[in-house]
C-alpha positions as CSV (number, residue, x, y, z in Angstrom):
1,X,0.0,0.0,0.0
2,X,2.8,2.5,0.9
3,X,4.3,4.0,-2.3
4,X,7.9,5.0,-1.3
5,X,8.3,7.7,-3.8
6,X,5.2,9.4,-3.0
7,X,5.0,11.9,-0.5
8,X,3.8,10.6,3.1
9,X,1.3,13.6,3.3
10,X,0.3,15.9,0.7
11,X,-2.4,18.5,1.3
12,X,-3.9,20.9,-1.3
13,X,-6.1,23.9,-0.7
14,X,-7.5,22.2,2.2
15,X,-10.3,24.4,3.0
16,X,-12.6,24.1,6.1
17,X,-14.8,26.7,6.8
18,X,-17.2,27.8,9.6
19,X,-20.6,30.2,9.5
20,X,-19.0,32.6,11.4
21,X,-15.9,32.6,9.4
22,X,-13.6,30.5,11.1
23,X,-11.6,27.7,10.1
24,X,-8.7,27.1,7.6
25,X,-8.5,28.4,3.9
26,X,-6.6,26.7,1.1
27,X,-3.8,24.8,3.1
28,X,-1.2,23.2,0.8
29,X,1.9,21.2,2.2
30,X,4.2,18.1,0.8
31,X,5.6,16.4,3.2
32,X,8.5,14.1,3.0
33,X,8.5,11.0,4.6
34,X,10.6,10.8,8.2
35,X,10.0,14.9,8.4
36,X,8.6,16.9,11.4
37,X,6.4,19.9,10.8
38,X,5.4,21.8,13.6
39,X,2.0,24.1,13.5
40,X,2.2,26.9,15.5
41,X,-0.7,29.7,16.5
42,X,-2.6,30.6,19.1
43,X,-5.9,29.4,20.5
44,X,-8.5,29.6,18.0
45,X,-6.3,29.9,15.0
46,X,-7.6,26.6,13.4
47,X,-4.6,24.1,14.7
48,X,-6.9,21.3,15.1
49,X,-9.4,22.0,12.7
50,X,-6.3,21.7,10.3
51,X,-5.8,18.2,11.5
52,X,-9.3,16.8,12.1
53,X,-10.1,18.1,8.4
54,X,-6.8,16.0,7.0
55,X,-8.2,12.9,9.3
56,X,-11.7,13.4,7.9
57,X,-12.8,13.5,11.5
58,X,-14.7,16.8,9.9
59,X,-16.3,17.2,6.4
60,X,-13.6,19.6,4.7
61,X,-15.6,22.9,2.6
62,X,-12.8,21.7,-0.2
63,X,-9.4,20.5,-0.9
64,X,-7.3,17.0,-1.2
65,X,-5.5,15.6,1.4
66,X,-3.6,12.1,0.4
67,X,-1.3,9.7,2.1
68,X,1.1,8.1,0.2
69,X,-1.0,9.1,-2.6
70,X,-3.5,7.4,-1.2
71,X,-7.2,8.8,-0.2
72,X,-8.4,8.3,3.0
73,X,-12.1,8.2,1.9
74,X,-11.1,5.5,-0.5
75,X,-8.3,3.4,1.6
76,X,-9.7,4.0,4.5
77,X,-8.7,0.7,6.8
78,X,-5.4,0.7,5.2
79,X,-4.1,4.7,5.9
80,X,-5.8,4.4,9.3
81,X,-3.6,1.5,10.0
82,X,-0.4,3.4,9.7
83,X,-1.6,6.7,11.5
84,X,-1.3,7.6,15.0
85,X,-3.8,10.7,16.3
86,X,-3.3,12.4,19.9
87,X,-6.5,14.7,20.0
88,X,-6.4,18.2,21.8
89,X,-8.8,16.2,24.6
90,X,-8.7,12.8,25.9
91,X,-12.1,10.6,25.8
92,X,-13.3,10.3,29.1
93,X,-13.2,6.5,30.3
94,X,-14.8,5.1,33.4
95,X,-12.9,1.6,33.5
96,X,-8.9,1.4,33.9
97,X,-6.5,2.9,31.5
98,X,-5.3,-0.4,30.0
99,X,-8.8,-1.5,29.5
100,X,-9.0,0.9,27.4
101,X,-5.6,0.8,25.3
102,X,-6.1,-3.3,25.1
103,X,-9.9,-2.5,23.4
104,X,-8.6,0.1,20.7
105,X,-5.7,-2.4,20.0
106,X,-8.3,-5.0,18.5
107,X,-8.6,-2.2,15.4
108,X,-5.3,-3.5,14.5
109,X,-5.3,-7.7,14.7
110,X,-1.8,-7.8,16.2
111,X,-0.8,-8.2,19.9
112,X,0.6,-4.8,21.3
113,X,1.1,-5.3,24.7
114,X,4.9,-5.0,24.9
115,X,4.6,-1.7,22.8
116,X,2.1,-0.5,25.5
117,X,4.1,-2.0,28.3
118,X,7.1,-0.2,26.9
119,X,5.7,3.2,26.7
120,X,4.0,3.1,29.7
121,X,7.4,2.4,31.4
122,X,9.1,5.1,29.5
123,X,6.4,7.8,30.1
124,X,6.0,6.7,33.9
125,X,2.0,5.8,33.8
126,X,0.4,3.4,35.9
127,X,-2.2,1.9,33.5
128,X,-4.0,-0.3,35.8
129,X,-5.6,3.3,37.3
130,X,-9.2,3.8,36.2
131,X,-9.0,7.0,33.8
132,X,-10.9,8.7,36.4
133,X,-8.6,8.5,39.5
134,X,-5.7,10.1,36.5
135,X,-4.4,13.4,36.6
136,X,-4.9,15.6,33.4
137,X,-1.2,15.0,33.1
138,X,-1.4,10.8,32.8
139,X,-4.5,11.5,30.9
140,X,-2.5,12.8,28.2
141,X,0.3,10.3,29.1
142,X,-2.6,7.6,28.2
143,X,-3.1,9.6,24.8
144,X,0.0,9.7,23.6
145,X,0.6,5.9,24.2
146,X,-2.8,4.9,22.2
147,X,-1.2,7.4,19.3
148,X,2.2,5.4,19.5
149,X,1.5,1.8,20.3
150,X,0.9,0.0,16.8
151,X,4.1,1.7,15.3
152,X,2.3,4.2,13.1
153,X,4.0,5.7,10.0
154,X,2.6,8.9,10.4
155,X,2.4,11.0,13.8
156,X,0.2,13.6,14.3
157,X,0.0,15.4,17.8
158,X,-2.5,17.9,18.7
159,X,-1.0,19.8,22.0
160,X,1.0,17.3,22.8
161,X,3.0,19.0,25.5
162,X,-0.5,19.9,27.6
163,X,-0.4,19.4,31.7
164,X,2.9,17.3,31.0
165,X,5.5,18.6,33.6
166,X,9.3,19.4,32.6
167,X,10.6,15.8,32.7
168,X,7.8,14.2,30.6
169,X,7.9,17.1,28.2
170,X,11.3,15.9,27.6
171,X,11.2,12.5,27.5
172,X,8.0,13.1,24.7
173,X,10.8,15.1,23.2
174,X,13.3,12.0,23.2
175,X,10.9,9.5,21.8
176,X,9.5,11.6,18.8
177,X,13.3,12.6,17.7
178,X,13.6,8.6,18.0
179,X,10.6,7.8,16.0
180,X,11.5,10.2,13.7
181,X,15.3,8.5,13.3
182,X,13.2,5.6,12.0
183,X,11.3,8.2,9.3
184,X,8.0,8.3,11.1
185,X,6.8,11.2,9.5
186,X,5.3,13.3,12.6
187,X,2.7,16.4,12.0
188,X,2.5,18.7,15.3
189,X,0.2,21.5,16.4
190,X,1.0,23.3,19.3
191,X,1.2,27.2,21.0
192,X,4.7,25.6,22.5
193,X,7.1,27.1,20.3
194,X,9.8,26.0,22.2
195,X,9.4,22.5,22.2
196,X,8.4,22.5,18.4
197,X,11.5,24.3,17.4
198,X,13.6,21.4,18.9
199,X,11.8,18.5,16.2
200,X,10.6,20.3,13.8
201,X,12.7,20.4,9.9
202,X,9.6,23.3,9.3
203,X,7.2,25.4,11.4
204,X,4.3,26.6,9.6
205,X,2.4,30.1,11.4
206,X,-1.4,29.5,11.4
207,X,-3.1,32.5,11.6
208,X,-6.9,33.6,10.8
209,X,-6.8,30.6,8.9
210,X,-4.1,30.8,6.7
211,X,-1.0,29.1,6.8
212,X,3.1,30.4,6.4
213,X,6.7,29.1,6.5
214,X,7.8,30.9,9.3
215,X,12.1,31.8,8.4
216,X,14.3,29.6,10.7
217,X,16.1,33.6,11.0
218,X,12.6,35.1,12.4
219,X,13.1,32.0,14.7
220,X,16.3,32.7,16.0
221,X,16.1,36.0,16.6
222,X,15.8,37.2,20.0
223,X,12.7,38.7,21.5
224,X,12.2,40.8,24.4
225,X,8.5,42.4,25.9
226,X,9.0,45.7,26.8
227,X,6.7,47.6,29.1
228,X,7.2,51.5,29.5
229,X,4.8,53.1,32.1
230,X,5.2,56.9,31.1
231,X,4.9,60.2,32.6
232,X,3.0,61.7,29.5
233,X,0.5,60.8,27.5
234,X,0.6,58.4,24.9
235,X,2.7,59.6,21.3
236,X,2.9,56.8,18.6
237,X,5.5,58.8,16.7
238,X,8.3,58.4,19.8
239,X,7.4,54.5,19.1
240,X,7.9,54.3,15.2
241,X,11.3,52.8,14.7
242,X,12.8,49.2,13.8
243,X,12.4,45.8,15.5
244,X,8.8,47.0,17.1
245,X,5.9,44.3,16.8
246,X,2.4,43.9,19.0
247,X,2.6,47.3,20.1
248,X,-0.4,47.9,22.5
249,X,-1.0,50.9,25.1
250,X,-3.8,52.2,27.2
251,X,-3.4,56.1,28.8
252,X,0.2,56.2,29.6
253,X,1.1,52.5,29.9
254,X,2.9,51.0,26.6
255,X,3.8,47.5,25.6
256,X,5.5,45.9,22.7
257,X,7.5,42.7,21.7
258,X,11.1,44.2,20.2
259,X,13.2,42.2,18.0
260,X,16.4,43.0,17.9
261,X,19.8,44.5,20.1
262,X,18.6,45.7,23.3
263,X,21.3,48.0,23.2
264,X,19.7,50.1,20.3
265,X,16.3,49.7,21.7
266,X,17.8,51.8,25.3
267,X,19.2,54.3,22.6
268,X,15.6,54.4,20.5
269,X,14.0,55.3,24.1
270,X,16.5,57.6,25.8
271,X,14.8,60.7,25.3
272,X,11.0,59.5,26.3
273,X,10.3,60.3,30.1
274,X,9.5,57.3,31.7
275,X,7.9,56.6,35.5
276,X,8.9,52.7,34.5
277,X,10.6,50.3,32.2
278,X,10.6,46.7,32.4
279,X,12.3,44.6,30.1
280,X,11.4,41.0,30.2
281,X,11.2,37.6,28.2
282,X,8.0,37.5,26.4
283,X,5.9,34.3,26.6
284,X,5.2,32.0,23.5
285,X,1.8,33.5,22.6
286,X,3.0,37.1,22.6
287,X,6.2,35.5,20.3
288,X,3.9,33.9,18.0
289,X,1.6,37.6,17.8
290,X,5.1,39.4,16.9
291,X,6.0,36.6,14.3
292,X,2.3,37.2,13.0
293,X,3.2,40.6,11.6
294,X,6.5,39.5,9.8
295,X,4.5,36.6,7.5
């Protein structure tokens, strides 16, 4: 079934539209086998719209999404077999965690327990808890084992990183880079810019439902919030040079992400009378608004 010189997920003008105007708009990516894309924007932006259209978990507006060159309306069985799906929420489960991962596991005729035995171990998650005595944190543990038991060929993660703490954040980290050593080809939506940039070969910016390359130099570039309280009222001109992005202000307090040296900033603001300056690293959703107004 698997066509080695077709692309392991090609998507064009995927287009999934809401009545109030939401949704995504004429999406188009080829991706490689083995590569990592990561999806970045914030909430609302259409990250897992994106992925439940290409998973016809929703009826797309328009647009052709194939694995392998294969449709999933038409090989069905046989593209679901190779695909592993972490939704952005976990199904809520009365019996015990294993219960449940030894049920789905029938979808795919073959015996998985030392895969789910194996993962279990590796993301510490006692499985014989009933899903409802689980934290939100070995909820999503339990998620991201159903997505990687059967060995899929093709990954895709929808907030992967959510109520996991530090240490399993990195060993998620350590098993996709493994999986994707092996050319499982792994699709990730996330506001976690940070842990994207570590896997991904490209990051995409979703925004208002349209999708970019973001530059690996926009990336790399370091980013500083910047909050001025002032002494004056408010005057946009003393705030018009280089490296400025989400500028906001109310009365005489002003904020903005700047890109750039901080030593030209201080020389940019010298002359503005100030009651307060802050200078501060800027969290991943105000990043992802100043990268918003470079694409």
């Amino acid at each position: 079934m698997i066509l080695p010189m077709e692309k392991a997920l090609k998507v064009e003008n995927l287009t999934k539209l809401y009545k109030e105007n939401r949704g995504i708009r004429d999406v188009s990516l080829n991706i490689d086998e083995g590569m990592a894309i990561g999806i970045i924007g914030p909430s609302g932006s259409g990250k897992s719209t994106l992925i439940k259209a290409m998973l016809e978990l929703i009826t797309k507006t328009s647009g052709k999404v194939s694995f392998y060159g294969k449709s999933l309306e038409r090989n069905y069985v046989d593209i679901m077999n190779i695909i592993g799906y972490l939704p952005d929420k976990q199904y809520e489960f009365k019996n015990k965690a294993i219960d449940l991962l030894k049920y789905t596991s029938r979808f795919y005729d073959l015996d998985f327990t030392k895969e789910i035995e194996y993962y279990a171990k590796r993301l510490n998650v006692d499985l014989n808890k009933t899903m409802q005595e689980m934290s939100s944190g070995e909820l999503q543990k339990v998620g991201i084992i159903e997505a990687l038991y059967h060995k899929p060929k093709i990954l895709f993660l929808d907030e992967p990183t959510s109520y996991l703490d530090a240490k399993s954040t990195q060993i998620l980290l350590d098993i996709l880079r493994e999986l994707k050593e092996s050319k499982v080809t792994i699709f990730i939506a996330s506001h976690e810019l940070s842990f994207i940039h570590k896997l991904s070969d490209e990051i995409y910016m979703l925004n208002e439902g349209k999708i970019n390359l973001i530059d690996e130099a926009l990336l790399k570039a370091d980013h500083k919030k910047v909050t001025i309280a002032l002494d004056q009222e408010f005057n946009i001109r003393k705030f018009q040079f280089n490296g400025i992005k989400y500028l906001n202000f109310e009365k005489n307090l002003v904020s903005f992400i700047y890109q750039g040296d901080i030593n030209k900033l201080l020389k940019e603001i010298e002359g503005i009378k100030m009651n307060d300056l802050t200078i501060e690293n800027p969290s991943i959703d105000e990043i992802i608004g100043g990268l918003a107004d470079d694409l």
